[in-house]
Biopython code that builds the backbone (N, CA, C, O; Angstrom):
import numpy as np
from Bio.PDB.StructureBuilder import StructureBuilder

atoms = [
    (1, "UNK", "N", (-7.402, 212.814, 23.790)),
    (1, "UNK", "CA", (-6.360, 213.320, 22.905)),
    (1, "UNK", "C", (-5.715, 212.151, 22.184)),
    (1, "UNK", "O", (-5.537, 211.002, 22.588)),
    (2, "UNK", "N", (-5.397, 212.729, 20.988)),
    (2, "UNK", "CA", (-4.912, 211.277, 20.322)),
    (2, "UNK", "C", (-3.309, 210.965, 20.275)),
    (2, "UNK", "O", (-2.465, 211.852, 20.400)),
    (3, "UNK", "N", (-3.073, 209.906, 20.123)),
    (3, "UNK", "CA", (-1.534, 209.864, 19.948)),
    (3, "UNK", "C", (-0.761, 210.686, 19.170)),
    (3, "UNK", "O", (-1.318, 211.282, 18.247)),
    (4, "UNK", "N", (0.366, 210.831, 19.351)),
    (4, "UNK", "CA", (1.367, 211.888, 18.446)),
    (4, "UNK", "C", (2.098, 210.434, 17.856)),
    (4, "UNK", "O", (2.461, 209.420, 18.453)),
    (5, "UNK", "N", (2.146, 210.897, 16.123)),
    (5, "UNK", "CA", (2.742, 209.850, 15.882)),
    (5, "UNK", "C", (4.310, 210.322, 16.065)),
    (5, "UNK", "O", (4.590, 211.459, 16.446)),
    (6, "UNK", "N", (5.461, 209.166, 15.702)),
    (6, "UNK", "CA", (6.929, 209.211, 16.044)),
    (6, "UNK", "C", (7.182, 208.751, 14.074)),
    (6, "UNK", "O", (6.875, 207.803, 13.350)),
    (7, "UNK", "N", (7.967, 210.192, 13.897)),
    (7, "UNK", "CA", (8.451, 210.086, 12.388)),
    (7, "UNK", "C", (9.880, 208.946, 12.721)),
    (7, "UNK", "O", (10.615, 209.306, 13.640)),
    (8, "UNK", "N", (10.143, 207.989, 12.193)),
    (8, "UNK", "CA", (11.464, 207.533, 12.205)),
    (8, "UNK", "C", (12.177, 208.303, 11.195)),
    (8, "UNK", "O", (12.048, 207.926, 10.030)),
    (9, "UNK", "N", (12.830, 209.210, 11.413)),
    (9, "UNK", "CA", (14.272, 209.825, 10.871)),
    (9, "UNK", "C", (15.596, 210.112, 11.721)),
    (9, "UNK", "O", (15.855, 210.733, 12.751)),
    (10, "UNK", "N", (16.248, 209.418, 10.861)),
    (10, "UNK", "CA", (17.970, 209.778, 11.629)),
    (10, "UNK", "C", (19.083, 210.325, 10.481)),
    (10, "UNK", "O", (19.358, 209.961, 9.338)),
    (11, "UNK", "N", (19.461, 211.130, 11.162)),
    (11, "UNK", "CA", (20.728, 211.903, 9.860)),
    (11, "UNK", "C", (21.483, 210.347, 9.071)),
    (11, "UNK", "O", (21.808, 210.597, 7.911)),
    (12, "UNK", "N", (21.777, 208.959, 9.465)),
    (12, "UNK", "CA", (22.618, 208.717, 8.710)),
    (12, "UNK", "C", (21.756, 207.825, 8.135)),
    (12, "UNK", "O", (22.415, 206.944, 7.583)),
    (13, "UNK", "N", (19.814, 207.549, 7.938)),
    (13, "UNK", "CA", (19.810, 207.039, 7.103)),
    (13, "UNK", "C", (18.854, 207.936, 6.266)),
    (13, "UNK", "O", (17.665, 208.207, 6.431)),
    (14, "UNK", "N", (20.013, 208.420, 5.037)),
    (14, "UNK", "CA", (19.329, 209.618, 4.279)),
    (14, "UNK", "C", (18.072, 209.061, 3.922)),
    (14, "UNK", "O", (17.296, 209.682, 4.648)),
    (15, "UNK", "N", (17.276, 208.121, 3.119)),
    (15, "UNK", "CA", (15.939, 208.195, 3.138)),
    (15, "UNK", "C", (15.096, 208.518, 3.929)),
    (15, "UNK", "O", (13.976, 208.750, 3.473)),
    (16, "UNK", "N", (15.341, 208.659, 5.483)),
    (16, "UNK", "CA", (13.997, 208.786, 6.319)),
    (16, "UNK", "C", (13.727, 210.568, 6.777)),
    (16, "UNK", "O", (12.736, 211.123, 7.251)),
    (17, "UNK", "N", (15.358, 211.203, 6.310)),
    (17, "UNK", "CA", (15.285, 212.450, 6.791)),
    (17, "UNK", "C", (14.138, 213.380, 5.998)),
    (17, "UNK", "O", (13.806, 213.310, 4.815)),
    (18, "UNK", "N", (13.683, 214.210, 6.972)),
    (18, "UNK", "CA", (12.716, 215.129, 6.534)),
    (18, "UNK", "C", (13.254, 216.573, 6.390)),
    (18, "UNK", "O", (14.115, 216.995, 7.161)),
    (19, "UNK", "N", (12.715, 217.353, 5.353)),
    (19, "UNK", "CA", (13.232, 218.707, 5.001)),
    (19, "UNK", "C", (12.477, 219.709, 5.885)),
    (19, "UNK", "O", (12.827, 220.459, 6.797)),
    (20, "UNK", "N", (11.303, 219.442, 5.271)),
    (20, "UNK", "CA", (10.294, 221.025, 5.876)),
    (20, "UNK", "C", (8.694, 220.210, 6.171)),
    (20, "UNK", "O", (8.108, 219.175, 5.855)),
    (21, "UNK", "N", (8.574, 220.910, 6.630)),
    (21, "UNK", "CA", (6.559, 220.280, 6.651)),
    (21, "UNK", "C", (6.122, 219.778, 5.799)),
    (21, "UNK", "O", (5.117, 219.155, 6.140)),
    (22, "UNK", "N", (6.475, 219.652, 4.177)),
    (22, "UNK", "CA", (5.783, 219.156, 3.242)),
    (22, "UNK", "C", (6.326, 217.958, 3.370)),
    (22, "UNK", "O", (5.621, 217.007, 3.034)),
    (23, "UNK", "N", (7.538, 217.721, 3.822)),
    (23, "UNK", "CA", (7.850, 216.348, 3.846)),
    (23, "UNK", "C", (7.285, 215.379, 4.638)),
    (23, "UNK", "O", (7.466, 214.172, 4.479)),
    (24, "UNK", "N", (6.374, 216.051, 5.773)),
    (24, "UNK", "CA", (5.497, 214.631, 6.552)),
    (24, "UNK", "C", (4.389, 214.660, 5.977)),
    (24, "UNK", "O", (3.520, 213.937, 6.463)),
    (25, "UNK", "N", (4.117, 215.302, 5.038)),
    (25, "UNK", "CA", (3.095, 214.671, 4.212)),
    (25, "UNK", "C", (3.301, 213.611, 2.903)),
    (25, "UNK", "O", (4.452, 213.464, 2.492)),
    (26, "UNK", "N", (2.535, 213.098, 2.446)),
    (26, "UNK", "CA", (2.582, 212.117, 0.940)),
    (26, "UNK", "C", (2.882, 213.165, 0.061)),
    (26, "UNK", "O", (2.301, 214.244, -0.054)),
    (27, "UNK", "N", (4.209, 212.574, -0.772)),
    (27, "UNK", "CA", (4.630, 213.440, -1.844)),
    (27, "UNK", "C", (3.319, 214.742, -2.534)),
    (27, "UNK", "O", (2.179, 214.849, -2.081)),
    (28, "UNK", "N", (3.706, 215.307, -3.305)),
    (28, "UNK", "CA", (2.701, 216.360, -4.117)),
    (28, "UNK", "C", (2.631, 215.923, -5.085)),
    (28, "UNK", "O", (3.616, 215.664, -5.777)),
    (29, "UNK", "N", (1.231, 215.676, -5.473)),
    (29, "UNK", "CA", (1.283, 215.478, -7.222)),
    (29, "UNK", "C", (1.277, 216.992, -7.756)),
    (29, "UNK", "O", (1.131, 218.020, -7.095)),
    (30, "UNK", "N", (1.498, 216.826, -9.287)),
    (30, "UNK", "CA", (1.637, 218.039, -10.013)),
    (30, "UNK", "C", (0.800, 219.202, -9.954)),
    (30, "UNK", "O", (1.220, 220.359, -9.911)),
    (31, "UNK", "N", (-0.562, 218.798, -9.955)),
    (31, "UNK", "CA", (-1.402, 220.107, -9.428)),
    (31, "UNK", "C", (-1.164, 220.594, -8.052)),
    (31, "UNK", "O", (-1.530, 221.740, -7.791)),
    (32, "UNK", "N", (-0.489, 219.737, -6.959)),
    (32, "UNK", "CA", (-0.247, 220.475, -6.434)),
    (32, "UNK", "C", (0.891, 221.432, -6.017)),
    (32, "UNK", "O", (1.030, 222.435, -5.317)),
    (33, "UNK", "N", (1.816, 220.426, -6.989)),
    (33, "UNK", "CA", (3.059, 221.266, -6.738)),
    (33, "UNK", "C", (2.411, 222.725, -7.663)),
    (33, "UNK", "O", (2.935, 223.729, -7.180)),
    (34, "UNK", "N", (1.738, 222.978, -8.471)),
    (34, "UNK", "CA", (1.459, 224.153, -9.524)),
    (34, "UNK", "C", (0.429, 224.789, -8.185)),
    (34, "UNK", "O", (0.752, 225.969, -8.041)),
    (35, "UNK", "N", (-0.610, 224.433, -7.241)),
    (35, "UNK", "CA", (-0.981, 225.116, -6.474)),
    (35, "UNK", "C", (0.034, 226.228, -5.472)),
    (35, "UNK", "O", (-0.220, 227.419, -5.292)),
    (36, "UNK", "N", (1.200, 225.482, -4.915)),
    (36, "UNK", "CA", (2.433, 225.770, -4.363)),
    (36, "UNK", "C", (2.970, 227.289, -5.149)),
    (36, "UNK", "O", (3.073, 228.302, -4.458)),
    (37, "UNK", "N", (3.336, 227.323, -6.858)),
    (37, "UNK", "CA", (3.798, 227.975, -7.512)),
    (37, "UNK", "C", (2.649, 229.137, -7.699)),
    (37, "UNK", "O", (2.917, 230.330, -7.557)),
    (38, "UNK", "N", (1.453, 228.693, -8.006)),
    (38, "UNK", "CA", (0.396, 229.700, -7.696)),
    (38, "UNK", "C", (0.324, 231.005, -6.863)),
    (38, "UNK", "O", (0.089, 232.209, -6.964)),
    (39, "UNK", "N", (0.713, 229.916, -5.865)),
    (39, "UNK", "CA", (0.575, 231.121, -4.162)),
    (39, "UNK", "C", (1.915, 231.853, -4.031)),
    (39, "UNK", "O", (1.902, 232.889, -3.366)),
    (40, "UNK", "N", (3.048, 231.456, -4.568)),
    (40, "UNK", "CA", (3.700, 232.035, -4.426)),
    (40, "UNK", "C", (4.568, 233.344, -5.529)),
    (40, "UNK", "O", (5.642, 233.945, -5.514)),
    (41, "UNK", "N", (2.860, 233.262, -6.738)),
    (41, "UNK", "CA", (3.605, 234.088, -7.680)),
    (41, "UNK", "C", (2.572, 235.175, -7.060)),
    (41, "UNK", "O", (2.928, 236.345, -6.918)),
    (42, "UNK", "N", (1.094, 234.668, -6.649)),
    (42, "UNK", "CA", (0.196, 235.310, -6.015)),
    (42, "UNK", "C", (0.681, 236.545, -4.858)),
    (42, "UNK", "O", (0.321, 237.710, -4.693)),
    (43, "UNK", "N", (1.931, 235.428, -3.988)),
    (43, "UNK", "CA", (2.377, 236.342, -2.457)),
    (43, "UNK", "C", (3.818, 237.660, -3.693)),
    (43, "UNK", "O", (4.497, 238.555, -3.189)),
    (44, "UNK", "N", (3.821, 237.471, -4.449)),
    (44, "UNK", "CA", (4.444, 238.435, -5.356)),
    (44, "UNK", "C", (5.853, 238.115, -4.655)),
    (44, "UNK", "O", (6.382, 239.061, -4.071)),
    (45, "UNK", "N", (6.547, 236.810, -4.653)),
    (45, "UNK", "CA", (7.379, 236.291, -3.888)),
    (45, "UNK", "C", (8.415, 235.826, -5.379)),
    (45, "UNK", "O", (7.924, 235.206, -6.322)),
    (46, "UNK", "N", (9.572, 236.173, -5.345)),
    (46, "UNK", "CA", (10.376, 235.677, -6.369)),
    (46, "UNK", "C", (11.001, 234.350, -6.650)),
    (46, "UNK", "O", (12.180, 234.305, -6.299)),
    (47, "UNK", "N", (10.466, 233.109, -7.260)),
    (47, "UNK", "CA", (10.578, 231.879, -7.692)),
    (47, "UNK", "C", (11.825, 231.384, -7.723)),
    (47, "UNK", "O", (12.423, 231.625, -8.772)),
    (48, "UNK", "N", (12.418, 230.761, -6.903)),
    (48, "UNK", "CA", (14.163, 229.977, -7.370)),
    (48, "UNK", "C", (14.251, 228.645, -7.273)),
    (48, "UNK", "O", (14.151, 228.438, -6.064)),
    (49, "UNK", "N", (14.390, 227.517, -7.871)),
    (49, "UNK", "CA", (14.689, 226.519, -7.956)),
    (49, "UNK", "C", (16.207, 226.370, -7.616)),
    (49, "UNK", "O", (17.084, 227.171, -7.937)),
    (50, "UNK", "N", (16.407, 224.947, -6.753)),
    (50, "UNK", "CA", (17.671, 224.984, -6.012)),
    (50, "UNK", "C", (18.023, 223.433, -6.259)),
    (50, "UNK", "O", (16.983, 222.774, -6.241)),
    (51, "UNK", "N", (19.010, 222.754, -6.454)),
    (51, "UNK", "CA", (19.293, 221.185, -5.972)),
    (51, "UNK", "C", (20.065, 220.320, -5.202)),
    (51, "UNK", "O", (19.193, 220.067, -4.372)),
    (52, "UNK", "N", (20.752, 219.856, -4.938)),
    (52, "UNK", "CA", (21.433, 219.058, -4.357)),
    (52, "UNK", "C", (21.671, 217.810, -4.120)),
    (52, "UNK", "O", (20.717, 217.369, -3.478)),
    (53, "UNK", "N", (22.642, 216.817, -4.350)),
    (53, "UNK", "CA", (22.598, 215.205, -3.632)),
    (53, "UNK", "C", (21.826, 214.780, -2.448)),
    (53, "UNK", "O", (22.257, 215.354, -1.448)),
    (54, "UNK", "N", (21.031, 214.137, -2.242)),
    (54, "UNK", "CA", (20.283, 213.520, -1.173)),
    (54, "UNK", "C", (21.182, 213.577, 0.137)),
    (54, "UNK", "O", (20.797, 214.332, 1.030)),
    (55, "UNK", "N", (22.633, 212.664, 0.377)),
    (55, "UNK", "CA", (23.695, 212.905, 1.103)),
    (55, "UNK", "C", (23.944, 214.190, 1.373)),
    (55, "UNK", "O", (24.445, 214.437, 2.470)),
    (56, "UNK", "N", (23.619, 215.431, 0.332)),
    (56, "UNK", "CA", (24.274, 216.604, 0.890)),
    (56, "UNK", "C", (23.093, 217.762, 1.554)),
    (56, "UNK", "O", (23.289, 218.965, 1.728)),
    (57, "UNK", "N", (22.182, 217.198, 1.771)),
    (57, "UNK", "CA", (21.167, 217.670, 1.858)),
    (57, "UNK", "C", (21.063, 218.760, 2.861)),
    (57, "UNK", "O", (20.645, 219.898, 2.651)),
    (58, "UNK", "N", (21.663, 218.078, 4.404)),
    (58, "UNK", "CA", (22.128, 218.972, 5.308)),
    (58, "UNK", "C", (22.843, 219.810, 5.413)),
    (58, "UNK", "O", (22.505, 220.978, 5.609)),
    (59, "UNK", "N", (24.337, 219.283, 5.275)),
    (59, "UNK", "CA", (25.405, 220.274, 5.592)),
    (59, "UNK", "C", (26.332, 220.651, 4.531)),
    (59, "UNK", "O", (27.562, 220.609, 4.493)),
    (60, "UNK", "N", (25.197, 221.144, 3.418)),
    (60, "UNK", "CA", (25.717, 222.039, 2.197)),
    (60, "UNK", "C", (24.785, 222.728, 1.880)),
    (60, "UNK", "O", (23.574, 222.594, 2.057)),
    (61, "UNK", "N", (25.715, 223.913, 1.120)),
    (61, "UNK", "CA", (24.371, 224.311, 0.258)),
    (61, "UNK", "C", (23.802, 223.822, -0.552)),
    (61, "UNK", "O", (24.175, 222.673, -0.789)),
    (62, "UNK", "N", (22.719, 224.321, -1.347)),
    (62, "UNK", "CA", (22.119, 223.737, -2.171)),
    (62, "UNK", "C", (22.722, 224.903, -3.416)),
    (62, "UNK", "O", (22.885, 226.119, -3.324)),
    (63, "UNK", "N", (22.923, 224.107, -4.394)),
    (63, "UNK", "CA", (22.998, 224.416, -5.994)),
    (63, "UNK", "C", (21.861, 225.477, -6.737)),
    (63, "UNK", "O", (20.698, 225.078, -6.687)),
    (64, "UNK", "N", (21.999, 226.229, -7.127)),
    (64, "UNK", "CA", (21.096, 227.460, -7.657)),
    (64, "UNK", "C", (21.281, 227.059, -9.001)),
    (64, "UNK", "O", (22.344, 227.032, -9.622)),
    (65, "UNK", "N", (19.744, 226.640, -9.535)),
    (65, "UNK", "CA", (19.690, 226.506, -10.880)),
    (65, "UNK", "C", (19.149, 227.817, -11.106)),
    (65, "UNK", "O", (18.400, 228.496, -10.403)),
    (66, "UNK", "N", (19.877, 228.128, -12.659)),
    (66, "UNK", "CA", (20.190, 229.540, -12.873)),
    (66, "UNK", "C", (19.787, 230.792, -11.669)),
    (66, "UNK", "O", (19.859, 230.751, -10.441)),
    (67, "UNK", "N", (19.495, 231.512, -12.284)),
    (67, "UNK", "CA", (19.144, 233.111, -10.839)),
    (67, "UNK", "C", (17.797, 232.132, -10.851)),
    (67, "UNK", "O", (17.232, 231.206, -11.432)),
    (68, "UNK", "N", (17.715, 233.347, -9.429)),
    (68, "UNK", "CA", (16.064, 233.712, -9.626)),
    (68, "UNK", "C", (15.268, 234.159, -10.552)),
    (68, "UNK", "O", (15.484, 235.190, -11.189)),
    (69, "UNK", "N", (14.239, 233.380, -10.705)),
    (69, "UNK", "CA", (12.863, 234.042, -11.302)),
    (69, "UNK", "C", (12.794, 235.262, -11.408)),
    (69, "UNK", "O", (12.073, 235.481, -12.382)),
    (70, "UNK", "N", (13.140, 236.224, -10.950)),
    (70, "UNK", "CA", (12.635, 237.836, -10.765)),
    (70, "UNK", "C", (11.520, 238.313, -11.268)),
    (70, "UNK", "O", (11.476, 238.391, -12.496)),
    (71, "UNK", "N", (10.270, 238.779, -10.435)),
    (71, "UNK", "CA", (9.211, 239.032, -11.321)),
    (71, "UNK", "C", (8.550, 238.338, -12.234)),
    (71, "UNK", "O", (7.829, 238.905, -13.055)),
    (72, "UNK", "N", (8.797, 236.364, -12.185)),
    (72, "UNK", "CA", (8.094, 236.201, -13.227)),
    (72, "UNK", "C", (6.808, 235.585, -12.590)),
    (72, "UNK", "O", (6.823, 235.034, -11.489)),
    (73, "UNK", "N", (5.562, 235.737, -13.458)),
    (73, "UNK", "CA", (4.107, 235.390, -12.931)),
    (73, "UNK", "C", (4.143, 234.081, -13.725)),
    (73, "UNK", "O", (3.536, 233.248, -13.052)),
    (74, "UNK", "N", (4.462, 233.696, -14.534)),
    (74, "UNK", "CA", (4.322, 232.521, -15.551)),
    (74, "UNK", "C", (4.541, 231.073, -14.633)),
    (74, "UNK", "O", (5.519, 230.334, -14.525)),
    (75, "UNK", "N", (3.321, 231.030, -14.096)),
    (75, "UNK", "CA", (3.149, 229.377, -13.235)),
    (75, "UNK", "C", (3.978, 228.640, -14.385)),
    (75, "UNK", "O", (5.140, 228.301, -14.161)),
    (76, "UNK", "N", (3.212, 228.331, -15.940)),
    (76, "UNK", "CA", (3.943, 227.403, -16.464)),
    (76, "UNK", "C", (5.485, 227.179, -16.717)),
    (76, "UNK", "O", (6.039, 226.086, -16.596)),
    (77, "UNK", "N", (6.187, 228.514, -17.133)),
    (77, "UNK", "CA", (7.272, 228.477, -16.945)),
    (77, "UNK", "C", (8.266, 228.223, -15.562)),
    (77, "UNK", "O", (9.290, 227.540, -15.600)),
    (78, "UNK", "N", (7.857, 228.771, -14.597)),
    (78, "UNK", "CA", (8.410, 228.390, -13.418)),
    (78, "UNK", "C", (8.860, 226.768, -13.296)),
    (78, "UNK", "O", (9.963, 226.256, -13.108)),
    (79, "UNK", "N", (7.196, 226.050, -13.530)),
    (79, "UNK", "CA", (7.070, 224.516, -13.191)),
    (79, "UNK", "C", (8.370, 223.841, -14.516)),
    (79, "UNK", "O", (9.191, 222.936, -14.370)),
    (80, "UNK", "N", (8.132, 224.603, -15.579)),
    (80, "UNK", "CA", (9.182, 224.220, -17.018)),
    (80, "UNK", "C", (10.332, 223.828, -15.979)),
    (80, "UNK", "O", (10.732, 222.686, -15.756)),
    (81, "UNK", "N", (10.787, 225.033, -15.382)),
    (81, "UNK", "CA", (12.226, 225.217, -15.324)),
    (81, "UNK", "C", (12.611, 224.353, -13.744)),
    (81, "UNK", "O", (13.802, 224.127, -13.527)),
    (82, "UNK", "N", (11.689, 223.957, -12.821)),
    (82, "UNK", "CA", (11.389, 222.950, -12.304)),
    (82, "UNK", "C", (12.120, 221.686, -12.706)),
    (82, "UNK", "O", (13.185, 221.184, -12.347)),
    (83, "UNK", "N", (10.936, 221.252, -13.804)),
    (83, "UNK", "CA", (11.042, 220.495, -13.943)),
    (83, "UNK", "C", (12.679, 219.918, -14.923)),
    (83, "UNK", "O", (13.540, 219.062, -14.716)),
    (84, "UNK", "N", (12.411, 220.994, -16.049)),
    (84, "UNK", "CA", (14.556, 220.917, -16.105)),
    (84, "UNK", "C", (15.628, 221.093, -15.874)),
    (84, "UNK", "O", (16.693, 221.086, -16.491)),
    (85, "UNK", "N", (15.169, 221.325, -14.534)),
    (85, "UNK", "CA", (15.935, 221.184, -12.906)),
    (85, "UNK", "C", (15.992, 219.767, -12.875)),
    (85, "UNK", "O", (17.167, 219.402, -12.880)),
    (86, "UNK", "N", (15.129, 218.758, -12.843)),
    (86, "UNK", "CA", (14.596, 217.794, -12.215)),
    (86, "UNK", "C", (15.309, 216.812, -13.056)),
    (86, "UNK", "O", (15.947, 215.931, -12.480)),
    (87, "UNK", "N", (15.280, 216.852, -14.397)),
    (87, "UNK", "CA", (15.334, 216.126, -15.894)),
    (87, "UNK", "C", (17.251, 216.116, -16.142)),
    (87, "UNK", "O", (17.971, 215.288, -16.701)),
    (88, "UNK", "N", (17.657, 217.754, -15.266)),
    (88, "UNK", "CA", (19.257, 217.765, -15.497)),
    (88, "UNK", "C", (20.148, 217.009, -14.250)),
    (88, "UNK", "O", (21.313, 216.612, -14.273)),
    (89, "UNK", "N", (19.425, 216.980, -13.465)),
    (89, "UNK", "CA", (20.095, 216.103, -12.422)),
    (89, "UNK", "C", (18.705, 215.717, -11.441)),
    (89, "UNK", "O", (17.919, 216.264, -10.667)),
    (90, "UNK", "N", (19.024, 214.265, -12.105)),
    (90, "UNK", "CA", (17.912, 213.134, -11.771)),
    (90, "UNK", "C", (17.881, 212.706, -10.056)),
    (90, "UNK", "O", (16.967, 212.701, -9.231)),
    (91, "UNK", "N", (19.426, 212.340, -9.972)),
    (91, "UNK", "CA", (19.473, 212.259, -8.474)),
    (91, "UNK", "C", (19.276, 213.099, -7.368)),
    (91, "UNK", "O", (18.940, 212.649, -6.273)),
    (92, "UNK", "N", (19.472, 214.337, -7.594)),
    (92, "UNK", "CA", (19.319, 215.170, -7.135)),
    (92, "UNK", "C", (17.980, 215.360, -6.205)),
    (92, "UNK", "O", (17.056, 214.676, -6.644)),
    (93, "UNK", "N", (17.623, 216.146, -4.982)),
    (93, "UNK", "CA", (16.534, 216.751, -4.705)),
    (93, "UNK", "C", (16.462, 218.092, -5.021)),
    (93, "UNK", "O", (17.419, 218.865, -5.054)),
    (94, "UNK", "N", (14.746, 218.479, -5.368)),
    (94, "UNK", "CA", (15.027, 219.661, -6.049)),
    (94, "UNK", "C", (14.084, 220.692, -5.355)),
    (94, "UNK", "O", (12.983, 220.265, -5.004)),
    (95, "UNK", "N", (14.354, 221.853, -5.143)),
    (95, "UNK", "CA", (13.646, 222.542, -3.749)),
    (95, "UNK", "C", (13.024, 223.701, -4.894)),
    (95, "UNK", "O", (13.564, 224.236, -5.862)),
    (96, "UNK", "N", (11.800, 223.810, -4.381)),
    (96, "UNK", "CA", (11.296, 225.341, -4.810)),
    (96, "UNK", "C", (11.266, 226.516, -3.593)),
    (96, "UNK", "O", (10.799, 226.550, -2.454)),
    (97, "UNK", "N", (11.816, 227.206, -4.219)),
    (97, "UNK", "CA", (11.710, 228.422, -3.147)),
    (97, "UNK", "C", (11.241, 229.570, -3.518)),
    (97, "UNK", "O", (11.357, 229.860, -4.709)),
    (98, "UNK", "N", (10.598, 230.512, -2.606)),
    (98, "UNK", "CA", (9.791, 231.547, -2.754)),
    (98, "UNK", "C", (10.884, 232.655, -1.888)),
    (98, "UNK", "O", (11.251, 232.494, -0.724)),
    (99, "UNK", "N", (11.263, 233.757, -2.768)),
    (99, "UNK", "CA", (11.847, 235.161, -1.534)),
    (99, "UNK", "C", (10.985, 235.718, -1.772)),
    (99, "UNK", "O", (10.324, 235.720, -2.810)),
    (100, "UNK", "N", (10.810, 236.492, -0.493)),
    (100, "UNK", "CA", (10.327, 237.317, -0.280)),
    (100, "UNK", "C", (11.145, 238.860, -0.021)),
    (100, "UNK", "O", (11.384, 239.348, 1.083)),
    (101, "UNK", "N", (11.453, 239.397, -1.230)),
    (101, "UNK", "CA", (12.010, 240.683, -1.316)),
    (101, "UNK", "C", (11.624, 241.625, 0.142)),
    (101, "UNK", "O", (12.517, 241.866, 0.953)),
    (102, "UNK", "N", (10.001, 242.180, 0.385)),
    (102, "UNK", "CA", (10.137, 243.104, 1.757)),
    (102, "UNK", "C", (10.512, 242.379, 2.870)),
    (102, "UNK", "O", (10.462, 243.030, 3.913)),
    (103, "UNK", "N", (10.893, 241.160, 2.978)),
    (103, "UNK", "CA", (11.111, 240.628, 4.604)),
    (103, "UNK", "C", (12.361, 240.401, 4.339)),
    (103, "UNK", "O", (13.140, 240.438, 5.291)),
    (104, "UNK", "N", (12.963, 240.065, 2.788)),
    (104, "UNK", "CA", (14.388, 239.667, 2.676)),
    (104, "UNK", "C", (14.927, 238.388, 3.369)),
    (104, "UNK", "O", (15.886, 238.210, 4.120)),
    (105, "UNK", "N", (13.755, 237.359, 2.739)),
    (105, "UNK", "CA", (14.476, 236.297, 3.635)),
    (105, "UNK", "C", (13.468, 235.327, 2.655)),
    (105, "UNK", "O", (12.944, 235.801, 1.648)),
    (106, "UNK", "N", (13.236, 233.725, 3.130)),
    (106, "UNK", "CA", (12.193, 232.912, 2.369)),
    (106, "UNK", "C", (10.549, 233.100, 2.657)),
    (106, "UNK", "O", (9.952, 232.756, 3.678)),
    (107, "UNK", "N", (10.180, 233.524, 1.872)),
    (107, "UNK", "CA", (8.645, 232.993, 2.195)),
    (107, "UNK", "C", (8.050, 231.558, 2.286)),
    (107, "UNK", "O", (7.086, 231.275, 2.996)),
    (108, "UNK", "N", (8.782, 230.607, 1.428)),
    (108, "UNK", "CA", (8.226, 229.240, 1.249)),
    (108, "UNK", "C", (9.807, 228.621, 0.515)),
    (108, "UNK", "O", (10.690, 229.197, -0.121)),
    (109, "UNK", "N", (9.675, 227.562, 0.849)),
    (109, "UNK", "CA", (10.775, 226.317, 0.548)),
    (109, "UNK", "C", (10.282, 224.726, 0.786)),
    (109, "UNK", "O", (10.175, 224.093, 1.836)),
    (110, "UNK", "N", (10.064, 224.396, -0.390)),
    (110, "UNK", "CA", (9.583, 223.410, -0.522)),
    (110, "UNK", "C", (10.483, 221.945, -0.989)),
    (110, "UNK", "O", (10.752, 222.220, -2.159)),
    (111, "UNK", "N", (10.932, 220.913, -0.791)),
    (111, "UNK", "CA", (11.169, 219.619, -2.022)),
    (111, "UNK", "C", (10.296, 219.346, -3.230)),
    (111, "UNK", "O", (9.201, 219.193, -2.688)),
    (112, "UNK", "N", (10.214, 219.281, -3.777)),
    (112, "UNK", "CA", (9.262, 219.219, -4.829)),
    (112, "UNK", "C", (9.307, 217.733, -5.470)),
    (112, "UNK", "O", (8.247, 217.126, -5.624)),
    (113, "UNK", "N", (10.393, 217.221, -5.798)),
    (113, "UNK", "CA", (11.568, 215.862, -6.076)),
    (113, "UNK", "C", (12.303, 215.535, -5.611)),
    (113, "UNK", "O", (13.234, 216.266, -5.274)),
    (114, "UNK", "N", (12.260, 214.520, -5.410)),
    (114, "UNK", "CA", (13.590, 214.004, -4.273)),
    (114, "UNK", "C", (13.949, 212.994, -5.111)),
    (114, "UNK", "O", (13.282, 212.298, -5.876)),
    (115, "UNK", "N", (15.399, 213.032, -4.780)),
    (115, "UNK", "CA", (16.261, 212.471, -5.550)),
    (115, "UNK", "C", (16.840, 210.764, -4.914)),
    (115, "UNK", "O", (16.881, 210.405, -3.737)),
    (116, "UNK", "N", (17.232, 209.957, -6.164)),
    (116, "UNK", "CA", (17.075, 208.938, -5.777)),
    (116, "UNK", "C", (18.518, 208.524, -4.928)),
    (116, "UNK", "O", (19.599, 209.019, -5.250)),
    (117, "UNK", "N", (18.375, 207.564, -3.819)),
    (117, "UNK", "CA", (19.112, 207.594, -2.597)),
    (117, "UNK", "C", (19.767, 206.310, -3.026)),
    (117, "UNK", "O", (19.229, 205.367, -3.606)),
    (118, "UNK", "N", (21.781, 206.507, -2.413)),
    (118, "UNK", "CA", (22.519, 205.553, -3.204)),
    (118, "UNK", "C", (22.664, 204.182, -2.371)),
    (118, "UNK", "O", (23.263, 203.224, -2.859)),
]
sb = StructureBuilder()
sb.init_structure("model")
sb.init_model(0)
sb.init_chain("A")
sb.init_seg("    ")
for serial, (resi, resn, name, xyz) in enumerate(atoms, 1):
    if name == "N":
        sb.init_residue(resn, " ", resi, " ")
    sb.init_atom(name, np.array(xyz, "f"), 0.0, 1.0, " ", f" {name:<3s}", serial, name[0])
structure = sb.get_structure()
């Protein structure tokens, strides 16, 4: 059996903290963040982009750029509005999220950008 590696993260040094599973992996490049948006227009899951300060990452909410998506299938637009998420507040980290209307809760929540740490 092979070793388990040891993530170094601690709450007070915000660069090392991790969000969700995508974060112990190497960032996403763009196709894959658009694979991400794919599956989740696919799971018929409603698209919301969210942000927040790096510092506030934990123990706040996160910022709702405009509503939700509702019903939209448009990968490109989604990633648009992503990305001028991303473009309106630079520092910021910027989360994609998927609801899932019949379970009423998230299907997927992702970082997509992470924002630069002070």
């Amino acid at each position: 059996m092979s070793e388990v590696q040891d993530y170094k993260s601690s709450v007070s040094d915000v660069g090392s903290r991790k969000f969700e599973t995508f974060s112990y992996l190497p960032a996403m490049d763009v196709d894959e963040i658009k694979k991400q948006v794919e599956y989740i227009v696919k799971k018929g899951w409603n698209p919301a982009i969210e942000h927040t300060e790096p510092e506030n990452a934990f123990d706040h909410y996160w910022y709702m750029w405009k509503l939700p998506m509702f019903g939209e299938t448009d990968v490109s637009r989604i990633l648009a509005e992503a990305e001028a998420c991303h473009k309106a507040h630079p520092n910021n980290h910027v989360r994609l999220v998927g609801y899932d209307n019949f379970r009423q809760s998230q299907g997927a929540a992702m970082v997509i950008y992470r924002g630069k740490m002070k």
